[in-house]
C-alpha positions as CSV (number, residue, x, y, z in Angstrom):
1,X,3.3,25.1,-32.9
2,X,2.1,22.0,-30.8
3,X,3.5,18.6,-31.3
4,X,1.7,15.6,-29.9
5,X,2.8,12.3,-29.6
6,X,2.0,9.1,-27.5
7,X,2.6,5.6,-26.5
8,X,-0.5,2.9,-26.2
9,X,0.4,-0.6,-25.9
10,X,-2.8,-2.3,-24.1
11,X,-0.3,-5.1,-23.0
12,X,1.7,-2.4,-21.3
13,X,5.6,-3.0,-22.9
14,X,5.8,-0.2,-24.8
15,X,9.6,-0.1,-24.9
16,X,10.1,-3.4,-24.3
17,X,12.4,-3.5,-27.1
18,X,14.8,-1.8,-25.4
19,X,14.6,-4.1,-22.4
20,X,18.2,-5.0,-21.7
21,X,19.0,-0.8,-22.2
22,X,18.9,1.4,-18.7
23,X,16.0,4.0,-19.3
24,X,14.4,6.3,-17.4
25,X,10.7,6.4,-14.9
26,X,9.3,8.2,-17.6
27,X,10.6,5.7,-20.5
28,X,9.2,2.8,-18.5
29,X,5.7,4.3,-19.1
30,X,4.1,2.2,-22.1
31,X,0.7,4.6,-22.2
32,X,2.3,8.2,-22.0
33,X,1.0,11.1,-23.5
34,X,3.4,13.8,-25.0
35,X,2.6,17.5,-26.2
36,X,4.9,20.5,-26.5
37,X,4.6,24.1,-27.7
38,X,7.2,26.8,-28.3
39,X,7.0,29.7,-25.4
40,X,8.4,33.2,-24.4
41,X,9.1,34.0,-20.8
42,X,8.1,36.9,-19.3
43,X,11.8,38.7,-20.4
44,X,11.4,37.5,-24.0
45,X,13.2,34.5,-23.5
46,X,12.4,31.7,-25.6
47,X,11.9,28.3,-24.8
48,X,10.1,24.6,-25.5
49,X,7.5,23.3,-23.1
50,X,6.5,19.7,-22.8
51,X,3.8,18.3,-21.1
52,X,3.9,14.2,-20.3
53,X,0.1,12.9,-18.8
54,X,2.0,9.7,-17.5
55,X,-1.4,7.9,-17.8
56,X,-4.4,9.5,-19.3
57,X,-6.5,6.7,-18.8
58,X,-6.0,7.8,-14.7
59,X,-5.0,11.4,-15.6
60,X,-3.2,11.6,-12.1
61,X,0.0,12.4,-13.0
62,X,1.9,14.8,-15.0
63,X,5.8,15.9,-16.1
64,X,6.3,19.6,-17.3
65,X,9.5,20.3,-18.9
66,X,10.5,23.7,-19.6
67,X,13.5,24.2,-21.7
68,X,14.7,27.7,-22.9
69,X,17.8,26.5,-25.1
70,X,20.3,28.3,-23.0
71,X,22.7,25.9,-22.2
72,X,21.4,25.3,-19.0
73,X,19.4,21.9,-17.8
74,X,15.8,21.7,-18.7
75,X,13.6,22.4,-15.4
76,X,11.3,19.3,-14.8
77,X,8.1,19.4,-12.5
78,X,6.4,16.8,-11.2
79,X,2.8,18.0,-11.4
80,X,-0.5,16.3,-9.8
81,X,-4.1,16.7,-11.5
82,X,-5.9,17.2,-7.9
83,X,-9.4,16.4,-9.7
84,X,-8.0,13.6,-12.5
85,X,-11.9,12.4,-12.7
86,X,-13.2,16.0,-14.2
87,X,-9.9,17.9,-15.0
88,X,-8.1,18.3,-18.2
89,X,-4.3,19.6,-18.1
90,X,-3.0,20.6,-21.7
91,X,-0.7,23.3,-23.1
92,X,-2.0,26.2,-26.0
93,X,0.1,27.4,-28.6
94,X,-2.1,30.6,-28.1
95,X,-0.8,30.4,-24.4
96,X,2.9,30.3,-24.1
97,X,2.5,31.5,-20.3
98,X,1.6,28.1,-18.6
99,X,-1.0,25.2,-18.5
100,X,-5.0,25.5,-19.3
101,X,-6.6,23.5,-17.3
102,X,-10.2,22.6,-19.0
103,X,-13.1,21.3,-16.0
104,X,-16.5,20.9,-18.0
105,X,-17.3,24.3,-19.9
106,X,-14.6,26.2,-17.6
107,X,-11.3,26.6,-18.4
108,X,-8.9,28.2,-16.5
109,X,-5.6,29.7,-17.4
110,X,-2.5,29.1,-15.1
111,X,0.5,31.8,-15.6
112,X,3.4,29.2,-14.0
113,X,6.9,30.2,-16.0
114,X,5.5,34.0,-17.5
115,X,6.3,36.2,-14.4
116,X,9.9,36.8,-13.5
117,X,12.6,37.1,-11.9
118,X,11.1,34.2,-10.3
119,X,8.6,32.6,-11.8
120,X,5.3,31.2,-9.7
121,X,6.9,27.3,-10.2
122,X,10.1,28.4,-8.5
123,X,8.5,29.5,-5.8
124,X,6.3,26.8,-5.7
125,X,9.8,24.9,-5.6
126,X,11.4,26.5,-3.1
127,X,8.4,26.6,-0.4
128,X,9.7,22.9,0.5
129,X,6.1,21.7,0.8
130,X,5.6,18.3,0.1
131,X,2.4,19.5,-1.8
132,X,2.6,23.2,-3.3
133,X,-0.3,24.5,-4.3
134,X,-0.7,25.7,-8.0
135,X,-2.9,27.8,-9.8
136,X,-5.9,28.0,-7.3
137,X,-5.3,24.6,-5.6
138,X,-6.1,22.7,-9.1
139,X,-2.8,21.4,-9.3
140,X,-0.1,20.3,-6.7
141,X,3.9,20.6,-7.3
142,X,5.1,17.4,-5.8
143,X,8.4,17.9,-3.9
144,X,10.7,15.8,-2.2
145,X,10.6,15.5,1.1
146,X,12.8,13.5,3.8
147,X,10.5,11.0,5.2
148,X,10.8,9.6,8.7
149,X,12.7,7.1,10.3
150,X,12.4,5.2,13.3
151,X,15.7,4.1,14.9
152,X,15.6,0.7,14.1
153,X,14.7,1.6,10.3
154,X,18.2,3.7,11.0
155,X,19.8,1.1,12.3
156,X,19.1,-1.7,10.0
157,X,19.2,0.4,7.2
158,X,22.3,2.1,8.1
159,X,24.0,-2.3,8.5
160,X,22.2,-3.1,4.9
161,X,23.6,-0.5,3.1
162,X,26.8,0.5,4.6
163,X,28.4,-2.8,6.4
164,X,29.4,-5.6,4.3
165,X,27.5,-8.3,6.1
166,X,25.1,-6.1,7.6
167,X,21.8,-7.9,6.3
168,X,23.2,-11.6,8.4
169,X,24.0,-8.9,11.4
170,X,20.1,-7.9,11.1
171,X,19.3,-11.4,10.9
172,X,20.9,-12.5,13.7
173,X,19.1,-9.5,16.2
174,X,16.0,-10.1,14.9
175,X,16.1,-13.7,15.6
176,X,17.6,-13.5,19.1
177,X,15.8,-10.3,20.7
178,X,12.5,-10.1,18.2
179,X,10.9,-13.8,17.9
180,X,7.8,-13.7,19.7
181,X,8.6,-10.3,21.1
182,X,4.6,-9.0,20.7
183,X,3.3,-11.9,21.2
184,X,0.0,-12.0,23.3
185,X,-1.5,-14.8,24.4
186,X,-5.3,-15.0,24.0
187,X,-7.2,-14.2,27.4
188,X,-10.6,-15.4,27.6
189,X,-13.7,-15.7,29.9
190,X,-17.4,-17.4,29.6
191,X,-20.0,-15.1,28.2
192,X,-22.3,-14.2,30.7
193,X,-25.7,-15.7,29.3
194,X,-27.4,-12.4,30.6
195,X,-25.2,-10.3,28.0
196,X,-24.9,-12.6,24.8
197,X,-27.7,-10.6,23.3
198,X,-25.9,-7.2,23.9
199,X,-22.7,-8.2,22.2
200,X,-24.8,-9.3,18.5
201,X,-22.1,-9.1,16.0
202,X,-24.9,-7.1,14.0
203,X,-26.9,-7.6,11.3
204,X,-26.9,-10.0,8.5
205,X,-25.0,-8.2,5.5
206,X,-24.5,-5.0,7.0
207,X,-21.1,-6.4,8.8
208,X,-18.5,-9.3,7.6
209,X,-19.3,-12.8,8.1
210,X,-17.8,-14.2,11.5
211,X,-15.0,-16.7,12.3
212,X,-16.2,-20.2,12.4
213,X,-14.9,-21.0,15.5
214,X,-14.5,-24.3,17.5
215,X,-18.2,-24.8,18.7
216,X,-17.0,-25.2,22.7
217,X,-15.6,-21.8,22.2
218,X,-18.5,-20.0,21.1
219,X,-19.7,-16.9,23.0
220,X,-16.0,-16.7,24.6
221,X,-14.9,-13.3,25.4
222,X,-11.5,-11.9,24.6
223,X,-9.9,-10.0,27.4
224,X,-7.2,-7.4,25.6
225,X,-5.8,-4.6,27.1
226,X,-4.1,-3.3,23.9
227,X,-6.9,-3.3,21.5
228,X,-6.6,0.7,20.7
229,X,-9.8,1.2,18.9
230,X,-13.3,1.8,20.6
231,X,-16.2,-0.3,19.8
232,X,-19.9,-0.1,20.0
233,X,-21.9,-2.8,22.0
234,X,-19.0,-4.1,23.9
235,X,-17.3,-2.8,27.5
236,X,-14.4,-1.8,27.0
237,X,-11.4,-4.5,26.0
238,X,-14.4,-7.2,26.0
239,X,-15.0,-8.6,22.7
240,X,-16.7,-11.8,21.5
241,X,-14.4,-14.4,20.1
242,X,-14.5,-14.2,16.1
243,X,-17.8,-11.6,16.3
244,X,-17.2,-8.4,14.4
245,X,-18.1,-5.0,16.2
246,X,-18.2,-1.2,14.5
247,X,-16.0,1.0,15.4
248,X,-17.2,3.8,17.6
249,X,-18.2,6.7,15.4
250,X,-16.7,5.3,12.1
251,X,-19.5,3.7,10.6
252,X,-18.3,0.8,7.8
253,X,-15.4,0.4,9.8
254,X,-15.3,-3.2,12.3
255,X,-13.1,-5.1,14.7
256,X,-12.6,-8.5,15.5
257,X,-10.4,-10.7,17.8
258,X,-9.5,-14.6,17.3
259,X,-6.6,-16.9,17.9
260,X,-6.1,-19.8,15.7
261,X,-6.3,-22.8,17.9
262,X,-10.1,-21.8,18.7
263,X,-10.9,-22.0,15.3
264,X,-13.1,-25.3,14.1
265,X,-11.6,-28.4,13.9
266,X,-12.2,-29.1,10.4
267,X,-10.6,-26.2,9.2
268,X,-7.6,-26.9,11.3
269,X,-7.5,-30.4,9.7
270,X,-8.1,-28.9,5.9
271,X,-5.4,-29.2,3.1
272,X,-2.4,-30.7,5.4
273,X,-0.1,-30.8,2.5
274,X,-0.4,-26.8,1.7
275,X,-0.4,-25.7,5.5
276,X,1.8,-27.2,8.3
277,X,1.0,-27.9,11.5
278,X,0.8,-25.3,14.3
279,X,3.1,-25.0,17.4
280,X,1.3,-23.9,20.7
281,X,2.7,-20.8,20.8
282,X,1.2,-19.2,17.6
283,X,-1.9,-21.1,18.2
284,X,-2.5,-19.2,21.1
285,X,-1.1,-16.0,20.3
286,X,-4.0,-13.1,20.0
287,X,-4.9,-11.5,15.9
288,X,-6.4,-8.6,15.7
289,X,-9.0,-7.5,12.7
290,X,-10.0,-4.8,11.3
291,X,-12.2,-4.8,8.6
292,X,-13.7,-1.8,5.7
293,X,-16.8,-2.1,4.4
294,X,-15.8,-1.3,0.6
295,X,-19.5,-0.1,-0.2
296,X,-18.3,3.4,1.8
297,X,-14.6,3.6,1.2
298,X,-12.2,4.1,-1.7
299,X,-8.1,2.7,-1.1
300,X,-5.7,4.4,-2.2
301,X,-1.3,3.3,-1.9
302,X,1.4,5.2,-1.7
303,X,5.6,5.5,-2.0
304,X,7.5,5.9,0.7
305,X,9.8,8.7,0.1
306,X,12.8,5.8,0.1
307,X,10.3,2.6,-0.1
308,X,10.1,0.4,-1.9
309,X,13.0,1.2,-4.4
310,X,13.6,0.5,-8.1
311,X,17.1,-1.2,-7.8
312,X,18.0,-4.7,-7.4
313,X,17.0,-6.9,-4.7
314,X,18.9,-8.6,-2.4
315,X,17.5,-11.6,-2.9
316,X,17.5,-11.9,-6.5
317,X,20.4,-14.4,-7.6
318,X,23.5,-12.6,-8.9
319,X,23.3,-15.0,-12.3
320,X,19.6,-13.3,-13.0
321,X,21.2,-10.0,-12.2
322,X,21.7,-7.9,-15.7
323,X,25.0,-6.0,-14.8
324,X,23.9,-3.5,-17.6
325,X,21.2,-2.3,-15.8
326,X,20.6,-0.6,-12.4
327,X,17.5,-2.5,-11.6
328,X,15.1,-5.6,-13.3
329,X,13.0,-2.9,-15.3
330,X,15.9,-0.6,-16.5
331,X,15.9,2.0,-14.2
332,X,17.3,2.6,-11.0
333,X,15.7,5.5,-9.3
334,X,12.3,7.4,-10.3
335,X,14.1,10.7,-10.7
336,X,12.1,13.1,-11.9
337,X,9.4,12.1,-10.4
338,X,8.5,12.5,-6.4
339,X,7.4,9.9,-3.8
340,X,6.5,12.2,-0.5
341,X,5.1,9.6,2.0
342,X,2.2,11.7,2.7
343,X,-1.3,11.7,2.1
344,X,-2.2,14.3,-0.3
345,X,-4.3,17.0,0.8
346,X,-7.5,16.5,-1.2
347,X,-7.3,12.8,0.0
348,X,-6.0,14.0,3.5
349,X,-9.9,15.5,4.8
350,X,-11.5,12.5,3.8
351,X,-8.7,9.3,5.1
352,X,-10.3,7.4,8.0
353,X,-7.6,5.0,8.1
354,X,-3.8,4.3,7.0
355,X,-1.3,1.2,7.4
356,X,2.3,-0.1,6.0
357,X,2.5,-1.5,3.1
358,X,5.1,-4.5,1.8
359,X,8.2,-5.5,2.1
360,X,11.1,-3.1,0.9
361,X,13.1,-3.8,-2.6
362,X,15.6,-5.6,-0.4
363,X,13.6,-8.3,0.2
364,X,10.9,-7.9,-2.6
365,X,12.3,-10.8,-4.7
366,X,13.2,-14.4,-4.5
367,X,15.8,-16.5,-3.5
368,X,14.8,-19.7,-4.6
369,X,11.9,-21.7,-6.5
370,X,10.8,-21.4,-9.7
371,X,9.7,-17.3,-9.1
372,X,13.6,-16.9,-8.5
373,X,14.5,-18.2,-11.7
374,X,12.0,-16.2,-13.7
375,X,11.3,-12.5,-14.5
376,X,15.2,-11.6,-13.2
377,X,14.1,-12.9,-9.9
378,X,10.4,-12.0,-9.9
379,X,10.5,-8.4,-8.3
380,X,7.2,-7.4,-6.2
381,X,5.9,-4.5,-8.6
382,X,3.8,-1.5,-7.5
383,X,2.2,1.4,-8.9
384,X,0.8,4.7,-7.9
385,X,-1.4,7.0,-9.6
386,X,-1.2,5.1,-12.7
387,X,2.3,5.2,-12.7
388,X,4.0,1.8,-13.1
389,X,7.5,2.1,-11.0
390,X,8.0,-1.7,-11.0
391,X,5.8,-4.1,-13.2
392,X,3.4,-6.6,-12.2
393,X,5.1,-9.9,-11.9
394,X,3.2,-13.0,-13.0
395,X,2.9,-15.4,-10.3
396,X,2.2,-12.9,-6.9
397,X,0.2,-12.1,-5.0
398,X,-1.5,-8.4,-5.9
399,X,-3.4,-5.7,-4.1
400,X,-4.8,-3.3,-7.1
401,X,-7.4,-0.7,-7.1
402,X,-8.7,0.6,-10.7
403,X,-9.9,3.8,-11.9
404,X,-13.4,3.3,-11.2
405,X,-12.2,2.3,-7.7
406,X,-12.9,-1.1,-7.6
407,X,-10.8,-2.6,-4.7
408,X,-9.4,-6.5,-5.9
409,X,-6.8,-9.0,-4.7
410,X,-5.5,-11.9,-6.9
411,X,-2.3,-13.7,-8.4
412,X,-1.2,-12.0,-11.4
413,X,-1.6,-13.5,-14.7
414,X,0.0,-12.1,-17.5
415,X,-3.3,-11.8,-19.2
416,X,-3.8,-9.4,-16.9
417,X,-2.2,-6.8,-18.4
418,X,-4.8,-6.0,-20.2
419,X,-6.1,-4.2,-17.0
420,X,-3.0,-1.4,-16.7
421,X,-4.7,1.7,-18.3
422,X,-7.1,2.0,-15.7
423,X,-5.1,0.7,-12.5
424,X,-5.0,3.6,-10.1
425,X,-2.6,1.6,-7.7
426,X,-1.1,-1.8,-7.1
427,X,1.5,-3.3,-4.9
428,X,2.8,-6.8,-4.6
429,X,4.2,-8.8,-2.0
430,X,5.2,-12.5,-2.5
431,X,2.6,-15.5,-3.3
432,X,-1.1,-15.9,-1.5
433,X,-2.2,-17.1,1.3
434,X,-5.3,-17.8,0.4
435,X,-6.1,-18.3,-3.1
436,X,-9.7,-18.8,-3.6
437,X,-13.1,-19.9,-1.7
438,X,-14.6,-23.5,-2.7
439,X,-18.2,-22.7,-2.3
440,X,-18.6,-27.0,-2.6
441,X,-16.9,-27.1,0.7
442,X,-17.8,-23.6,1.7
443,X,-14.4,-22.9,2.8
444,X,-11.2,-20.9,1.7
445,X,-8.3,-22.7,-0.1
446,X,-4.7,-21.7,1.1
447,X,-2.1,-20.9,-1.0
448,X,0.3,-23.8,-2.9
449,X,3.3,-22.5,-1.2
450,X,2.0,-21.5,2.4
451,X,4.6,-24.0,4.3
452,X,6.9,-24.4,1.8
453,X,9.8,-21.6,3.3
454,X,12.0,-20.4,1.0
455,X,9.8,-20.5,-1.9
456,X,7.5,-18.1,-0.9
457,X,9.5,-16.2,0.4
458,X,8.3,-15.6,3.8
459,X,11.0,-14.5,5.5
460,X,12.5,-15.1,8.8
461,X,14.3,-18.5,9.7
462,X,14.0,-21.1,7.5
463,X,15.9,-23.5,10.1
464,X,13.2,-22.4,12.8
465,X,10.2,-21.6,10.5
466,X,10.5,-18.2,12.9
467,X,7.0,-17.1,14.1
468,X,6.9,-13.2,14.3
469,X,4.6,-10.4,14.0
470,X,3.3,-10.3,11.0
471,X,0.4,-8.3,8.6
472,X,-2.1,-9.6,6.2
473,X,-4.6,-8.6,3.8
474,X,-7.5,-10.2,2.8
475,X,-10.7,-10.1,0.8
476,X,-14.0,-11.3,1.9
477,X,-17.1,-11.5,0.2
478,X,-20.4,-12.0,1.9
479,X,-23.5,-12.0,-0.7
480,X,-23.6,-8.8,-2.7
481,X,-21.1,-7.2,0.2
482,X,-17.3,-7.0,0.2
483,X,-14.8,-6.4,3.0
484,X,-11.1,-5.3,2.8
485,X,-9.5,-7.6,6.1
486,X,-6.6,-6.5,7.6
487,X,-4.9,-8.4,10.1
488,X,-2.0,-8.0,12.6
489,X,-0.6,-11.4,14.1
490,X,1.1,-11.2,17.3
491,X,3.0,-14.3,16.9
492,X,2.8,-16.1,13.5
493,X,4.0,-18.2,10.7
494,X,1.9,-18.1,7.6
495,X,0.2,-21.1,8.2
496,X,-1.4,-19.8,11.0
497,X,-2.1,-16.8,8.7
498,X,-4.1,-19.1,6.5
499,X,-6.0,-20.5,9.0
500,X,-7.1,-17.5,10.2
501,X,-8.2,-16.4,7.4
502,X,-10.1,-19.7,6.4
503,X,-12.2,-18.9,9.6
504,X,-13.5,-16.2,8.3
505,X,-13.9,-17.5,4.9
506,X,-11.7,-15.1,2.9
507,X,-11.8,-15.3,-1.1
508,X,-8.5,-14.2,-1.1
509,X,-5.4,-13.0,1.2
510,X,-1.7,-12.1,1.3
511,X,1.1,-11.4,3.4
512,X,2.1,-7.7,4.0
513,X,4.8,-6.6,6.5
514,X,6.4,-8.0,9.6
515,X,8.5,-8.1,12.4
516,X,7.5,-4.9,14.7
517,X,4.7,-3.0,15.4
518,X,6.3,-0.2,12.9
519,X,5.9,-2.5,10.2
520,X,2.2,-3.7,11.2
521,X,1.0,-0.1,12.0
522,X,-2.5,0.6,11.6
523,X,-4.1,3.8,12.8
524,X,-8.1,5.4,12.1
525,X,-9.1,8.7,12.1
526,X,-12.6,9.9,13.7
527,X,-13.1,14.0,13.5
528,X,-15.4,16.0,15.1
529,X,-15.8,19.5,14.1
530,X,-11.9,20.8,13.7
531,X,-10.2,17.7,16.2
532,X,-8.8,14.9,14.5
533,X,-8.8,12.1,16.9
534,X,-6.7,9.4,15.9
535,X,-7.0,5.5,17.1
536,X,-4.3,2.3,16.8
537,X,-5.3,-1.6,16.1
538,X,-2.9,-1.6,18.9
539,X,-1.9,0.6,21.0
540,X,1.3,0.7,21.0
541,X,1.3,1.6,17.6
542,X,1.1,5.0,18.6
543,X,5.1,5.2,19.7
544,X,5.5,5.8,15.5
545,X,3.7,9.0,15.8
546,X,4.7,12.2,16.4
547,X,3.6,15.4,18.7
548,X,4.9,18.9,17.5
549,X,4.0,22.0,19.8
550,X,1.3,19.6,22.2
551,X,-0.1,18.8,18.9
552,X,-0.9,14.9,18.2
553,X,0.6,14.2,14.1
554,X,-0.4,10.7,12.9
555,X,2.0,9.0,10.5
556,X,1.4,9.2,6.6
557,X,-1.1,11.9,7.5
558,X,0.6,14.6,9.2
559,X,4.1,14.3,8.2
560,X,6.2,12.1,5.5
561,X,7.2,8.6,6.0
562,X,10.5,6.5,4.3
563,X,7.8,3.3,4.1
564,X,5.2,3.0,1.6
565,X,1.3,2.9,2.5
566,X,-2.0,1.9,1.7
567,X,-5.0,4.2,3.4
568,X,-9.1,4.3,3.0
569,X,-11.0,7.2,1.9
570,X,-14.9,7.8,2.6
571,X,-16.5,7.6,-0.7
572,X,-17.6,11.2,-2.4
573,X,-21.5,11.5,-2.7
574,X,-22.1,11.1,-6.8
């Protein structure tokens, strides 16, 4: 007997009529498909399987269920498809063993609960592998893992969570020992005339457009010690001011340096009441840029094995807090599904680069203005594979990749909905930075709520509009080409943020993480034969990493991480 059943709501709130009732990951999924088929064990035994594709329009992610009416729990897998573009997972009632797995005019039969006494899932189980391998490396088992901290993660998680008071205590280190503690001020030098031709930014429309820089500090060269990455065209830690350069051996892959008070005057002076003033300090303090041609690479995101929960924020006002339920969408953990902070290992060979994601669930809501009072507090959503494990809040600011792989950046609209069946990943983080790019004025438009503090959430001091470290993400599109920015500012409030990425005429940008070079980490990936050689934005990045046995292992690539991630991917040939 097979029994099918699904869920297809193109709005995506399927369920929503059991909003205000706690629910489960699985329950939260408005396109689920469900089939089930009675089966016999290899003893005789008998038993229901179910098999839940999460999303078939991404056909990522699956649940098998395995219950042999015994009066013991049901066994729950968390499967992955490892080729969800070309393979089909389904259960046969003519196969009561396992799963078929259908790829073209093959299919392929996978015995997983029909050899005992253990069966080939339980040892997949028990191999503690964040990825276990299943019939012939089509499938993965996901299991948990425990993802690594550093020790100040420890340490301020260890005060949020376990001392009453322990988020002021946090606030209180971070503003005494941590403002402006990476800061570096911008070093330059005169461009020798005899070497301006040397260090061309390239092409037109094979690399991103440059910073529109003050025209006195044209041709300036940035002096920078800590830039970690190799470039072509350049000596080493010299770089033209705002020019982009490819990184060495990683074509599609560029780096830039800028500060903000070099940048032109009439940017500088643009929209006064969205974007305040700078201070000297952050004015000076060095960015650094790295930027993807999205022509050669696919993104994708991942959980954290602890990041970003499901709970409550924080921030969210107690009033907007339903005491019914354990978080804003019903659920409270994504039990039994699996976040392993790692790379998988089809995506693992072909990763050139990985960096943090947002802010944690603590801090991924808002405490005041109108996003506070709506949507329980307006949660950041974010979703993996298809999987929604918080929704997409109207209002923020949104990083989403679909199923064609389309890379795109905008403030949510509810309208926008629509697009969930074939979103691969997404992940919010607060309201934009830059909103859009007036091509009457050629020039980017910052945000509404850029220098207004509490509102958009920004974190830090409001009292002392704090400058930190801070991360961004941005979107620029030159003719037919588009770039994926990322940017780590030494020293920064988001104004200078914005007009950063107004130099270099952004459509669109975002705030990610902050506060330490843990939280801004960004590392690439060049291999040569069988050596993996890994390079950081900044080098100290690398103190995040790991050596096991005089063997180098990047974060998010070699071992699991607490944090979640975004990384890029070099395109597959068609």
């Amino acid at each position: 007997m097979l029994i099918i059943s699904a869920l297809w709501n193109p709005e995506g709130r399927a369920d929503d009529p059991g909003v205000s009732t706690p629910k489960t990951i699985i329950e939260l999924q408005p396109f689920r498909q469900t089939n089930s088929i009675q089966i016999k064990s290899a003893q005789g035994r008998e038993g229901l399987a179910t098999l839940i594709n999460i999303n078939p329009g991404v056909n990522a992610w699956f649940l098998l269920r395995l219950d042999f009416h015994e009066g013991t729990p049901a066994e729950e897998y968390h499967l992955q498809n490892t080729d969800a573009e070309t393979q089909k997972l389904s259960l046969d009632a003519d196969y009561p063993y396992g799963l078929v797995v259908e790829e073209g005019v093959n299919r392929y039969t996978c015995n997983l609960w029909g050899v005992e006494p253990r069966t080939v899932l339980k040892r997949a189980r028990a191999s503690g592998a964040a990825y276990a391998p299943l019939c012939d490396g089509r499938l993965y088992l996901r299991n948990p893992a425990k993802g690594h901290r550093t020790r100040i993660e420890m340490a301020t998680d260890f005060l949020r969570d376990e001392v009453p008071g322990g988020e002021k205590i946090v606030t209180i280190v971070r503003d005494t020992f941590f403002a402006d503690a990476y800061r570096e001020k911008t070093k330059t030098a005169e461009t020798p005339k005899t070497s301006a031709r040397e260090l061309s930014p390239g092409k037109p429309g094979t690399v991103p457009a440059s910073a529109l820089l003050d025209q006195k500090e044209a041709g300036r060269i940035v002096v920078s010690t800590h830039l970690g990455i190799e470039v072509l065209e350049s000596p080493p830690h010299e770089i033209v001011l705002g020019n982009w350069y490819e990184a060495k051996d990683n074509p599609g892959i560029f780096i830039s340096l800028i500060a903000a008070n070099r940048i032109a005057p009439e940017i500088l002076r643009s929209y006064p009441k969205r974007v305040a003033n700078l201070d000297r300090l952050e004015a000076e303090a060095l960015v650094y840029m790295i930027a993807f041609d999205l022509d050669r690479f696919n993104l994708g995101f991942a959980l954290g094995t602890e990041h970003p929960r499901v709970d409550w924020s924080d921030h969210a006002r107690e009033q907007l807090k339903d005491p019914s339920l354990p978080g804003p969408d019903g659920i409270g953990n994504i039990v039994p599904l699996v976040s392993t902070g790692l790379i998988n290992p089809k995506d693992a060979g072909r990763t050139v680069a990985a960096f943090t994601g947002g802010f944690k669930r603590a801090h991924g809501a808002f405490r005041s203005g109108d996003l506070a009072l709506k949507n329980h507090g307006s949660h950041y959503g974010f979703m993996e594979d298809g999987v929604i494990f918080s929704k997409l809040q109207p209002g923020l600011a949104t990083i989403y990749a679909l199923n064609d792989r389309r890379v795109d950046m905008k403030t949510w609209e509810d309208e926008d909905n629509r697009l969930l069946p074939s979103i691969r990943y997404a992940r919010q983080n607060g309201v934009p930075i830059i909103t859009d790019f007036d091509p009457a004025n050629q020039m980017s438009v910052p945000g509404p709520l850029v220098s207004r503090w509490g509102e958009g959430n920004w974190s830090g001091s409001e009292d002392n509009k704090l400058r930190t470290m801070r991360a961004g993400a941005a979107l620029q599109e030159r003719g037919e080409k588009r770039f994926f920015l990322y940017a780590v500012f030494t020293s920064a409030t988001p104004s200078a943020m914005a007009r950063v990425f107004q130099a270099y005429g952004c459509r669109y940008a975002m705030l990610l993480d902050m506060n330490a070079l843990e939280h801004t980490y960004l590392s690439v990936y060049r291999r040569q034969g069988s050596k993996l050689y890994v390079q950081h934005l900044i080098q100290g990045m690398s103190e995040v990493d790991k050596s096991s046995k005089g063997e180098y292992i990047p974060r998010f690539l070699g071992f699991p991480d607490n944090r979640d991630f975004f990384y890029f991917m070099q395109k597959e040939a068609p």
